[in-house]
TORDOGU-596040 format. One record per residue (C-alpha): residue in one letter; x, y, z. Coordinates in steps of 0.25 Angstrom, whole numbers, padded with zeros to 4 digits, always signed. Example, Ala and Ser with C-alpha at 12.3 -4.5 7.8 and 13.67 -1.06 7.14 Angstrom:
TORDOGU-596040
A+0049-0018+0031/S+0055-0004+0029/
end
This chain:
TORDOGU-596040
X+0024-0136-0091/X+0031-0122-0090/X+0039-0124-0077/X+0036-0108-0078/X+0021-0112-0074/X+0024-0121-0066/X+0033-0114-0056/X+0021-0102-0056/X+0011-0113-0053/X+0016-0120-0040/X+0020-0106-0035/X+0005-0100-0037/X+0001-0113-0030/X+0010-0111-0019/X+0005-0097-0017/X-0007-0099-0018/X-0004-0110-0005/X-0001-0100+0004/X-0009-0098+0016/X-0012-0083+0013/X-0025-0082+0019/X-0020-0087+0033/X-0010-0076+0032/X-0020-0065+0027/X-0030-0069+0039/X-0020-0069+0050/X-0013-0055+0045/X-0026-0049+0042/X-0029-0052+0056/X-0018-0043+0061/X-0021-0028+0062/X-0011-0022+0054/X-0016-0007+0049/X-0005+0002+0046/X-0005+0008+0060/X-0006-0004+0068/X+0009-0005+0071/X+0005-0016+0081/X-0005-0024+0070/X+0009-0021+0060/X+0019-0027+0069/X+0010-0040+0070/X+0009-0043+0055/X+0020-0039+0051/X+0026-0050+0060/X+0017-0060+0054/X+0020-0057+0041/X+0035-0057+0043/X+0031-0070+0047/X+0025-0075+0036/X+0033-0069+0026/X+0046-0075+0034/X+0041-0089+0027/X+0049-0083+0014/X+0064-0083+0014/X+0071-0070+0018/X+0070-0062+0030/X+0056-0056+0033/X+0060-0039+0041/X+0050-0031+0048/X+0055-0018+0044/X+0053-0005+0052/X+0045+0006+0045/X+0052+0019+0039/X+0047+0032+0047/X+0034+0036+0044/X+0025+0050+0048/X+0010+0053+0051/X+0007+0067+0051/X-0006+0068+0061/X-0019+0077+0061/X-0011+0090+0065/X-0002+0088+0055/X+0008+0083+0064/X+0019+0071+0058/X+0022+0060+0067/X+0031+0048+0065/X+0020+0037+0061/X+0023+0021+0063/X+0023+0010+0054/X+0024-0005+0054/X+0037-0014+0051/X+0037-0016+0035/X+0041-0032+0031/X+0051-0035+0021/X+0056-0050+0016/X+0067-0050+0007/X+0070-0062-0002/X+0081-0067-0011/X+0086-0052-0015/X+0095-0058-0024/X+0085-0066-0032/X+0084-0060-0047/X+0069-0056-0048/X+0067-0046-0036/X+0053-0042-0033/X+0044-0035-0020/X+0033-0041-0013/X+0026-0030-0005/X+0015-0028+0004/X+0009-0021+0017/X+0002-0028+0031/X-0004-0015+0034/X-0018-0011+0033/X-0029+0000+0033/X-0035-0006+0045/X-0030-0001+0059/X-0029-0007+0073/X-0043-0002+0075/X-0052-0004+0064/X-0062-0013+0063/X-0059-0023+0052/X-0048-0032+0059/X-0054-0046+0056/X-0054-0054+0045/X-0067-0062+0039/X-0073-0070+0029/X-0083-0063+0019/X-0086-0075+0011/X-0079-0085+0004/X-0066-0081+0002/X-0067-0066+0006/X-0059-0063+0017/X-0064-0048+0023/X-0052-0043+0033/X-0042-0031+0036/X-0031-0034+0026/X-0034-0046+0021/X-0033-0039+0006/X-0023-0027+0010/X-0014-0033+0010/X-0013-0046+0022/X-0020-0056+0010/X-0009-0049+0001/X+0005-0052+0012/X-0001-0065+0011/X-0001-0066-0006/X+0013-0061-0005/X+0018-0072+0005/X+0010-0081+0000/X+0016-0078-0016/X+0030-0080-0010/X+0031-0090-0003/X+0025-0096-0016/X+0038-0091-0025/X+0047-0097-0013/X+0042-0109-0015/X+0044-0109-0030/X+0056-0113-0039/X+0058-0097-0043/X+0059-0092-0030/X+0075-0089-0032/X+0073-0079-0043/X+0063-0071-0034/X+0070-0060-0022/X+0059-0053-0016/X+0055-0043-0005/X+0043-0042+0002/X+0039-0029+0009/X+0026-0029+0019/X+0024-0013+0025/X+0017-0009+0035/X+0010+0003+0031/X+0006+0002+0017/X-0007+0006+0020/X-0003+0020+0024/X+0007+0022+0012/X+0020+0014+0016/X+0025+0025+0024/X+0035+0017+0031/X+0038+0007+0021/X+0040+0014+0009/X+0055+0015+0011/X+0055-0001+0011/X+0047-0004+0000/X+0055+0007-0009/X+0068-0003-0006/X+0060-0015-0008/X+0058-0012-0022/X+0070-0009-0026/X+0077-0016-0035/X+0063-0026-0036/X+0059-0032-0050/X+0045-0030-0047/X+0035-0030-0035/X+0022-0037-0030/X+0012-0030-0019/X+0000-0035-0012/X-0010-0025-0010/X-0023-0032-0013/X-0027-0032-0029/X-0034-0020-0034/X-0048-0027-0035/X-0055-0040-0029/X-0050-0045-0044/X-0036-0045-0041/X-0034-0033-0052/X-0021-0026-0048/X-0017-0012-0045/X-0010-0008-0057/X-0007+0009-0058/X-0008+0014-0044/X-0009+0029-0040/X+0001+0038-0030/X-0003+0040-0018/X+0001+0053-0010/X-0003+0054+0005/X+0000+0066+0011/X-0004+0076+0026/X-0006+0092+0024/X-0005+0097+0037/X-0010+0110+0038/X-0006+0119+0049/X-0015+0133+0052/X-0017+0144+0063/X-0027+0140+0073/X-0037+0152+0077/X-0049+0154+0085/X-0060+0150+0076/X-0070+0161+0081/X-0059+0173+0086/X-0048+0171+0075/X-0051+0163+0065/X-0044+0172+0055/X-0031+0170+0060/X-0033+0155+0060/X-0028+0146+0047/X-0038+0134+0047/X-0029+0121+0044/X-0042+0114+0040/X-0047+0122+0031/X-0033+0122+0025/X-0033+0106+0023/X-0045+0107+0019/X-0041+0117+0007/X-0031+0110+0004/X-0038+0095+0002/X-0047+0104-0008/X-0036+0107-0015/X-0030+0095-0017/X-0043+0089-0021/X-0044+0098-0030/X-0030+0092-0034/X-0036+0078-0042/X-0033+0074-0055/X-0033+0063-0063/X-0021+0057-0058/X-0023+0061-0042/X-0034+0059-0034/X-0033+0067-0021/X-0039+0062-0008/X-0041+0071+0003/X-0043+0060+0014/X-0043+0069+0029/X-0040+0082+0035/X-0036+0081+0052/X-0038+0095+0059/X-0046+0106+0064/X-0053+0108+0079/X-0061+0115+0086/X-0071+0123+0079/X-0064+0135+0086/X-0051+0134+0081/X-0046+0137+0069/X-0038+0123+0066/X-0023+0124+0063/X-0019+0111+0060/X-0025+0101+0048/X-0020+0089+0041/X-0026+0086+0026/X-0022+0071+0022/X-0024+0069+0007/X-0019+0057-0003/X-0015+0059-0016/X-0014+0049-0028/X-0009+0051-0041/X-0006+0043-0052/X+0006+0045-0057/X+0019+0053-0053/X+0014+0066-0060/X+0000+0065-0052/X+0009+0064-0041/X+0018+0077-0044/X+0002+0084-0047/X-0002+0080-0034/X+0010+0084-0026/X+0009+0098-0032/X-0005+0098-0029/X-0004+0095-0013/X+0008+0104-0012/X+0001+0116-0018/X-0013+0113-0011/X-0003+0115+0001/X+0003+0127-0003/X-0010+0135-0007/X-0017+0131+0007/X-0007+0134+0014/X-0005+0146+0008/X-0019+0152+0008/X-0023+0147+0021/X-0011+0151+0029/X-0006+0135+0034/X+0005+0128+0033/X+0005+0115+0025/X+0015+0103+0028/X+0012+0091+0019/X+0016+0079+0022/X+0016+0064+0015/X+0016+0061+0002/X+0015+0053-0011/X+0019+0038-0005/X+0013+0031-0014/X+0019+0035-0029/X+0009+0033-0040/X+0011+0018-0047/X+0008+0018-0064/X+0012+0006-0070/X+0025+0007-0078/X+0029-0005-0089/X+0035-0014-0078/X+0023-0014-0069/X+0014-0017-0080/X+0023-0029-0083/X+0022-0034-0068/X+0007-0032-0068/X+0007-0039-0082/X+0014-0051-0075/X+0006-0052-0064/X-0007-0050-0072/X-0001-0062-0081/X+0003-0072-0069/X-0011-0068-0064/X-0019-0074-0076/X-0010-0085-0077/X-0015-0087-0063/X-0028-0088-0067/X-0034-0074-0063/X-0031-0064-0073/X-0030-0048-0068/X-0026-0035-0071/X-0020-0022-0066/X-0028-0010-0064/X-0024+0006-0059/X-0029+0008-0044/X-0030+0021-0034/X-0024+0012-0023/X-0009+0013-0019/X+0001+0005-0013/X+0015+0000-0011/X+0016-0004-0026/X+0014+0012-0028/X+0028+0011-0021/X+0035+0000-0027/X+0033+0006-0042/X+0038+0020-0037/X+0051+0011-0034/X+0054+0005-0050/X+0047-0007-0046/X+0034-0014-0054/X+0022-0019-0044/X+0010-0025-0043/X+0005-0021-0028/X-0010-0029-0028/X-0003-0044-0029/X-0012-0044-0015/X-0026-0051-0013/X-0038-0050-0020/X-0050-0043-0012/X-0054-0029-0009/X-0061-0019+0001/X-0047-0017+0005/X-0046-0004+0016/X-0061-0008+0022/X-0065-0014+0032/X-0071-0024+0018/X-0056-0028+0014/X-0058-0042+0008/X-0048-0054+0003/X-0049-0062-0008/X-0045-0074-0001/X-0044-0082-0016/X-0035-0070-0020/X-0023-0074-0010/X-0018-0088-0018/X-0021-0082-0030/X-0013-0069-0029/X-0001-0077-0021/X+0000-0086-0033/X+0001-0074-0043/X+0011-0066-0035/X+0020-0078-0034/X+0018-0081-0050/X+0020-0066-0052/X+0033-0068-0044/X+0038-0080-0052/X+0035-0075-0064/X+0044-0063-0060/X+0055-0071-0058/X+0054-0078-0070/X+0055-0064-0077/X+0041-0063-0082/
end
């Protein structure tokens, strides 16, 4: 028997071992939405935990600064969590980075905290999909490959930020060094459908405040010397509608301001996301925002300050990430379950990793759907299966496949 095969085998066993629904249940328990810094301090300390049952030193690494800008347009310093990182034989030859985010969409106080059973198998809770069932697929995976014979020939660093959710604000800096110098990279965002169909060309993702600042007036006596900020973000989020293309689609998602029906309002904040699908959308959509602002501004009298921007760059697929997918895709089959690759709207730290040189697949996570809604479901099935793949895609790396 191919001792190839065989090393592959017992590894996916040992994977698929793990107790990876015991972790998912106990760290879906724990409120961890992006702001919670109190909910993010406790999982980050039990998945340093877990994760310090790999060799290597498991840090909690502060945040890099980070900035809100509120309602009145005003920027304040804004908070994050600690970011994990777990480094592991940096000198072996195949290098690769494991990445993933214990942050959520749901905050200290929103409703869906708990998890439950829908049915056999189905587990309904905050997170269990994005992405706590997917921390558990990564640990499980590699506690698999250190207990195999090719464990020597795989270095490895893992990342697990803290604010994913709202763009990486505070962890970009990190995950730009981790992927340095990396042969290739696995993240576990849930896969793009209940299937396990993974997200293949992904677009850009721009994010971005206009804080528009008029002349207040008395609405009644004076409006004429007034310069209405509403009425200015509201011109310019026509404008940038009008803006879409082919290759951008433009979301006007909210617009803080305004007052008293007496007063003239000065003060306006428009908040819009942008996402285009390849560098050159990019460039279109940068020169579409910065000329809405300067023909608003302009004919309406305000001053303009923009502030964010593109932190998500937009992710094609060159030859090498077709070649990693094409691997995956294989070990998959070989595992029984055939899937593909498709083009999604979504984004995610993969966006990140491929702007740095390096080829990702970033839904290695659970199976399940729903995710952002109060109807997020796992797959529970989906954890051994998707452990044993990642640790065969990992072997099969090292082995120079």
């Amino acid at each position: 028997m191919d001792p190839q095969f065989i090393l592959e085998r017992d590894t996916a066993e040992r994977a698929a071992a793990a107790p990876m629904l015991g972790w998912t249940e106990a760290w879906a328990a724990v409120n961890s939405g992006s702001g919670n810094l109190a909910g993010l301090g406790e999982i980050a300390a039990m998945l340093a935990d877990a994760f310090s049952a790999l060799p290597g030193e498991v840090e909690l690494l502060p945040p890099a600064p980070a900035e809100r800008v509120d309602a009145r347009g005003e920027v304040h310093a804004q908070e994050h969590g600690r970011n994990l990182r777990l480094r592991v034989r940096r000198q072996a030859p195949l290098q690769l980075l494991l990445t993933g985010h214990m942050d959520t969409v749901y905050g200290a106080d929103h409703p869906f905290q708990a998890t439950r059973w829908l049915g056999r198998g189905i587990l309904n809770g905050p997170g269990v999909a994005d992405m706590k069932g997917g921390l558990a697929i990564m640990l499980g995976a590699l506690l698999a490959v250190e207990g195999s014979a090719a464990r020597d020939r795989i270095g490895y660093e893992v990342v697990i930020n803290s604010d994913e959710e709202v763009g990486s604000p505070g962890s970009a800096q990190l995950l730009a060094a981790a992927a340095r110098g990396k042969a290739a990279a696995l993240t576990y965002e849930p896969a793009a459908l209940p299937d396990g169909t993974l997200a293949g060309a992904r677009p850009g993702s721009g994010n971005f405040s206009l804080a528009v600042e008029g002349r207040s007036a008395h609405a009644g006596r004076d409006p004429g010397n007034g310069r209405n900020a509403l009425l200015a973000a509201a011109d310019l989020a026509l404008r940038l509608e009008r803006a879409r293309a082919p290759g951008l689609s433009v979301n006007p998602a909210r617009i803080d301001g305004g007052g008293p029906n007496n007063v003239v309002p000065d003060r306006a904040v428009l908040r819009v996301n942008l996402r285009p699908r390849s560098a050159e959308d990019q460039a279109r959509a940068q020169a579409a925002l910065d000329a809405a602002a300067a023909a608003v501004s302009a004919e309406r009298e305000v001053r303009i300050t923009t502030h964010g921007g593109f932190a998500r760059p937009p992710r094609p697929l060159d030859a090498r990430a077709e070649a990693l997918f094409a691997l995956v895709e294989r070990a998959s089959a070989d595992l029984g379950r055939p899937l593909a690759h498709r083009a999604t709207g979504g984004v995610c730290d993969g966006n990140n990793i491929a702007a740095a040189g390096v080829p990702v697949v970033d839904t290695m996570g659970a199976r399940g759907g729903s995710i952002h809604s109060a109807d997020e479901y796992l797959i529970a099935d989906s954890l051994p299966e998707r452990a044993a793949l990642s640790a065969v895609t990992m072997l099969r790396l090292a082995e120079g496949a």
